[in-house]
Each structure stands twice: as structure tokens, then as C-alpha cells.
N, C-alpha and C positions, 0 to 999 in steps of 0.2 A: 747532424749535419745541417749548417743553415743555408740559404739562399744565396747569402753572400759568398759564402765559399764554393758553390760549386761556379756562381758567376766567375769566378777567379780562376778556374780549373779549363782546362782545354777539352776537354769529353768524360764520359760516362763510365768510362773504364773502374774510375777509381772509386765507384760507387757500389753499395749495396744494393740490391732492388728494393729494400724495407725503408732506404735511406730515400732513392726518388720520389718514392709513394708519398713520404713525408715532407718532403719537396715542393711536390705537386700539391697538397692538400692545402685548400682555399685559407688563409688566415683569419679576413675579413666573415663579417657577420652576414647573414642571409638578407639581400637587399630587399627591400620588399618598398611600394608604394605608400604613401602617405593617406592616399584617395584610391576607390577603384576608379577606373577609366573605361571606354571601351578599347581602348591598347590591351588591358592585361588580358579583359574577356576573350578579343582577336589572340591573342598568345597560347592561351589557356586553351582554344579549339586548336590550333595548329599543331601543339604537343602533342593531344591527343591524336591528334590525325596521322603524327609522324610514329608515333609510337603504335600506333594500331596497324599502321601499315609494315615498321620492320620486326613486329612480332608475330604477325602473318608470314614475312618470306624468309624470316630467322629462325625465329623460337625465343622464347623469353629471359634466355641468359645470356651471360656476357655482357658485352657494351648493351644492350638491350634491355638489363636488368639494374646495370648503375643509372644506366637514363634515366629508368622508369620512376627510380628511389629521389632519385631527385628533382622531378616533375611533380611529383606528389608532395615532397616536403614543401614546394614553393606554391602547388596549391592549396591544401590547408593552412598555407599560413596568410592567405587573401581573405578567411574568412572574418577572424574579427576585423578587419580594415573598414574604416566609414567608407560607405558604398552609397549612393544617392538609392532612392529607395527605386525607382523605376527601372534602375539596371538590377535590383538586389538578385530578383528571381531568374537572369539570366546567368550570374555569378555562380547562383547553387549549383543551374542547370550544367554549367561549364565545367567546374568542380564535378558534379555528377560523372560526367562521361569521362573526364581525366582520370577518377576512381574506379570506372570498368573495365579500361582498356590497360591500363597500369595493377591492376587487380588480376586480369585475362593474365599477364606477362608473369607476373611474381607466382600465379598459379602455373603455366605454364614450365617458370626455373623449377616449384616443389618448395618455394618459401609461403608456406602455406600461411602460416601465422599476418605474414603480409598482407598478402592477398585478402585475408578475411578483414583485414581490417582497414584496407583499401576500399572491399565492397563493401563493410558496414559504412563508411564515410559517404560512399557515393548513397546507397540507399534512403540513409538520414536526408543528404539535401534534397534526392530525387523528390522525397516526400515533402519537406517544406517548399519545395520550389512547386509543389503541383503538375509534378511531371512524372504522368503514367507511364509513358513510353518507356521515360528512361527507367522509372521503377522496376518495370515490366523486364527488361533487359539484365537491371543488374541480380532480380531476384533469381534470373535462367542460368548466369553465372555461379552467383552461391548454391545452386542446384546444382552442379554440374560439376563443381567442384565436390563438394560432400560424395555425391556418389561416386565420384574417383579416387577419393580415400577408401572407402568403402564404408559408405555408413548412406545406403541409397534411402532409409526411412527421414533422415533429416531432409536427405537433395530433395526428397516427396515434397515434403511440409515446403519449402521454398517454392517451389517447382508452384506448388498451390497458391501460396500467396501472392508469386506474379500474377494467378489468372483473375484474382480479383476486380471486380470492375469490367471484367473480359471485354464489357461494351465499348469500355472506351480506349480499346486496344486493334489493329489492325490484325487482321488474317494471319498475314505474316505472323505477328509476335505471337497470337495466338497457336501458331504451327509448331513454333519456336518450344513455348511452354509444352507444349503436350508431349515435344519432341522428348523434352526434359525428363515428364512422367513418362514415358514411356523406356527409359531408360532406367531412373527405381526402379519400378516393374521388373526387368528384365536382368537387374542385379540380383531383386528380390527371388528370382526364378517365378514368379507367378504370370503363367502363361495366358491367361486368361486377361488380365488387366494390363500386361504387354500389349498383345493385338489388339486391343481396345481403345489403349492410348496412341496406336499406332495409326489403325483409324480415324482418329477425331485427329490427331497430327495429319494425315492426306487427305481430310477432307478441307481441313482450314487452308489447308497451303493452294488447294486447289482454286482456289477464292482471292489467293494474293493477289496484290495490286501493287505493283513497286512504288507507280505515284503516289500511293497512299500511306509510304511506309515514312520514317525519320530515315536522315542520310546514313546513320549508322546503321539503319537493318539490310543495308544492300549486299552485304556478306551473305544473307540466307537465301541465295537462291536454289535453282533444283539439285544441283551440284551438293551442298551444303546440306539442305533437308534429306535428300535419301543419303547420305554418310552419315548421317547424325541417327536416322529413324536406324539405319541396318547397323548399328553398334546393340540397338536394343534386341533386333534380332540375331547376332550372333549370340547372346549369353543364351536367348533358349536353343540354339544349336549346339551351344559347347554343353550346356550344363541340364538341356531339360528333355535332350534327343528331339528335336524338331529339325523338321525339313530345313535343310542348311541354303536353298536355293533364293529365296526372296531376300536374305540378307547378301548372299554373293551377287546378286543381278543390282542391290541397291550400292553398294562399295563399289561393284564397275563403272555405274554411272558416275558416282563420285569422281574416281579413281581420271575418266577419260574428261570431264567437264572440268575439274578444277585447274587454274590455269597458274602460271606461276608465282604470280599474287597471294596465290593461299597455298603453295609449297607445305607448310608443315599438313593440312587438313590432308591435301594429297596424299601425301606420304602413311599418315598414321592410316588414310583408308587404306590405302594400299598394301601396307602391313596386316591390317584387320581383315583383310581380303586374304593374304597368303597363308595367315593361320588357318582360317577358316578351313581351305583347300586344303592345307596341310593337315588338319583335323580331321575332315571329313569326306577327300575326294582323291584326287590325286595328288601323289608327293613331289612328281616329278613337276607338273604342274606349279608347284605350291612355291618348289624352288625357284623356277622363275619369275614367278609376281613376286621372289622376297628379294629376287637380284633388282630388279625395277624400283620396290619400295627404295631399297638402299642407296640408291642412285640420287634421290631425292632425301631420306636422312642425314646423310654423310654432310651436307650442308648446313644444316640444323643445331643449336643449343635447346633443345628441347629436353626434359626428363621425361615429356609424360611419350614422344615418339621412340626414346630409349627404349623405356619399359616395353612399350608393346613390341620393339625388336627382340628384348628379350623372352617375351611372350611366345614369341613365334622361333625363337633360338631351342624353346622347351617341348615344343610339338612337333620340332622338327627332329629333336632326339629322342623319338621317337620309333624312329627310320633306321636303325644305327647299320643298317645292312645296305643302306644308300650312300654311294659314296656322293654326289652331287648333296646329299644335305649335311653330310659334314661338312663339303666347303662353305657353305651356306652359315651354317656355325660360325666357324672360324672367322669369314668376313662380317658379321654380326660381333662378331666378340674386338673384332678389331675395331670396330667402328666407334661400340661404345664406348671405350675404353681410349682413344682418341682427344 
């Protein structure tokens, strides 16, 4: 079906969905500049901006996932373009962050392969451009990612390699990495280098200084750090029998601090928070932090807040003599499956 004909046609009816698709799909070749400018550089932060922030209140799929594919195609292909040389290192930088936040999303959908090679692109420029910061970020990412597949001895090695240079990295990001390590650790079940790295994450963070941070690390604040440090202590509560109480007091502050800007962060703590309870405490309880989580996934294209709904769909069948957690089930099963 071409273009012309549907122009011809009075509505949609007479159309296949595989026909619009084809329809719709760009004919013309990827425009791209002659020169860079400070127009594309302006551009190139703005994407990034818009895409970090609706993969924060979304989740990384759907329109959020075609965006993503397509901010990326157009920014790797800025890179061989004659760029004057004094803008060049601002280019990489720009590229760089396009790479993380479009990297974060496609990890987010579980197009993992993406993702990796979203943050291998940002990491290369991070490094020619001379840009720790952003190094330092995207290394916490490819940590983060690994040990959610489940291979926390790689997320290690990354996790390590942001800290390099540590001096020339802010508290913040230093919080940030150890946050990292401390969640290998806690994959790994080794209790010991858990609360170690959990330590040297609360004491760096204790240190932060938002002025001192880049625009992008304004995500990590206390809200952010104890959701991220209590994911490391939940694995030694499910899996090593530790005190389940320092991770559930860190997912509450989460839970109450996050605002609706970081909806998915929310949610997954708050999931992490209801298994936990439902692991370890009370079920009755459990089911209602998992009726809350849901309130706030039900919005989401998330896989990685799926999973932990079904995470908590598994500890709660558990209970099978509750009836409040089989409906907890059921609307867990409906959700994802949505």
C-alpha cells in the first residue's frame, strides 16, 4: 500500500495495521548536518533531557523505547561530521549523556544488547572527551545492568572502574559507585563486603554537595541512595538470613521521599519493600505495601518493575491459606500481563 492510495481513501478502515506501519515509515534518508553547530549540541542535551525525564515517570518501553532508538541513531551519526575543534569535546560530551540516558531506557525495556552498546558508545566518548563525570556515570550504569542479569562479578569489575580517579569524582558519584559495589556484593551473598560497601556508600553520600554535582547526578539524592544501598540489603535478608529491618527502614524512606518524577524508582522500591515484608514479617502487611506498589506500576512500561511484581507474586504464594494474598496475585497477574 502506497501513500498515494491511502491519500485517496476516506479513513483507516480499509487498512491493515502492517500496511499503516509502512505508511508511516520515513522514506527519506537520515538528515543529518553538514558542520556541527551549537544548534545540534543544544538539541542533543534537550533529547537527553526529555528522554531521562519520561523514562523516569514511564519506564523504558513503548513510545519511550522508539524515541530512544531514534535519538541514538541521529546521535552517532554527528560523530564523523566536521565539527570545529573547540566544540569537538563538547559533541562527545553530548553524545555521552545521550548514550546513558537512552542506554538506562533500552535497559529498562530488557533490550539488553542495546543498552550495552548504547553505554559502550557513551563510555568511548566519555573518555575521549575527558569527561570523568560522565565516565564515572555511565560505568554505574553498565554495573547495574550486569548485575540485573545476573552476572554481579562483571557489574563488580564496572562498578570498579567508574571509581577510578575517585579524586576526580564528586561524593555524590562516589556514593553512587559504591552504591553499585555494594549491590555485587549482595548478589554475590558475601555479607561481609555487602556492609562494607554499604558503609563507604553512607559515608560518601554523607559528604554530598549537590553544588558540586553535574546536572545529571540530581537524581541521586537521599530518596535514591537508601533505595538503591537497601536492594543490597534485601539479597542478604532473602538469601543470607540477616536482619531484614535496615533494608525495610531504607525502601521506606525511598518509598515516602520519591516524588512523582521518579514513579518507576518508587514503585520498584516499593515492591522491594512488600516482598521483603512478605518474606520476612507480616503478610498481611505485605499485601498492602504490594496494593500501593501497584498503584504506581500499573502506569509503567517497565520489565525490570514487572519482574519484581512478579518477584513478590512468588513470596506471596507462599501464604496460600491468605485469602487477601491471592487477590494480591491475581491483581499482580493482571497487571503484568496488561
Amino acid at each position: 500500500m502506497d501513500r498515494r492510495a491511502f491519500l485517496a481513501t476516506s479513513g483507516l478502515a480499509a487498512f491493515a495495521p502492517l500496511d499503516l506501519v509502512r505508511l508511516v515509515t520515513p522514506t527519506a534518508p537520515l538528515e543529518a548536518p553538514t558542520q556541527i553547530r551549537p544548534r545540534e549540541l543544544a538539541q542533543l542535551k534537550s533529547m537527553a533531557d526529555l528522554i531521562h525525564r519520561l523514562d523516569n515517570e514511564h519506564g523504558g518501553g513503548g513510545v519511550v523505547r522508539e524515541l530512544s532508538r531514534g535519538a541514538m541513531t541521529w546521535g552517532a551519526s554527528l560523530l564523523p561530521i566536521p565539527c570545529p575543534e573547540p566544540l569537538r569535546p563538547e559533541l562527545l560530551a553530548s553524545v555521552a549523556r545521550l548514550g546513558i540516558v537512552v542506554g538506562a531506557s533500552q535497559f529498562d525495556a530488557y533490550a539488553h544488547d542495546d543498552a550495552r552498546v548504547s553505554f559502550r558508545l557513551a563510555a568511548e566518548c566519555a573518555e575521549e572527551a575527558g569527561e570523568w563525570h560522565l565516565r564515572a556515570k555511565t560505568y554505574s550504569f553498565m554495573a547495574r545492568q550486569e548485575i540485573w542479569v545476573g552476572d554481579p562479578d562483571t557489574g563488580l569489575t564496572h562498578a570498579e572502574k567508574g571509581l577510578v580517579r575517585s579524586d576526580r569524582l564528586t561524593a555524590t558519584e562516589r556514593a553512587m559507585l559504591h552504591t553499585a559495589r555494594a549491590r555485587a556484593f549482595g548478589k554475590m551473598r558475601d555479607v561481609s563486603n555487602t556492609l562494607r560497601a554499604v558503609g563507604e556508600a553512607d559515608a560518601a553520600f554523607e559528604q554530598s554537595d549537590p553544588s558540586q554535582d553535574p546536572p545529571w547526578m540530581a537524581y541521586y539524592d537521599h530518596a535514591q541512595h537508601h533505595g538503591d544501598t537497601a536492594h543490597a540489603l534485601f539479597d542478604l535478608a532473602i538469601h543470607a538470613d540477616k536482619d531484614p529491618g535496615q533494608a525495610a527502614r531504607r525502601f521506606e524512606i525511598a518509598v515516602t521521599e520519591h516524588g512523582d518524577a521518579f514513579a518507576r524508582s518508587r514503585a520498584i522500591s516499593g515492591t522491594k519493600l512488600a516482598s521483603l515484608v512478605m518474606a520476612k514479617g507480616d503478610p498481611r502487611h505485605a499485601v498492602a505495601l504490594g496494593h500501593r506498589a501497584l498503584n504506581d506500576v500499573g502506569r509503567l512500561t517497565s520489565c525490570r518493575a514487572a519482574d519484581d511484581l512478579r518477584e513478590l507474586s512468588r513470596f506471596a504464594g507462599r501464604h496460600r491459606n491468605l485469602s487477601e494474598a491471592s487477590d494480591l496475585r491475581e491483581r499482580i497477574a493482571a497487571t503484568v500481563q496488561a
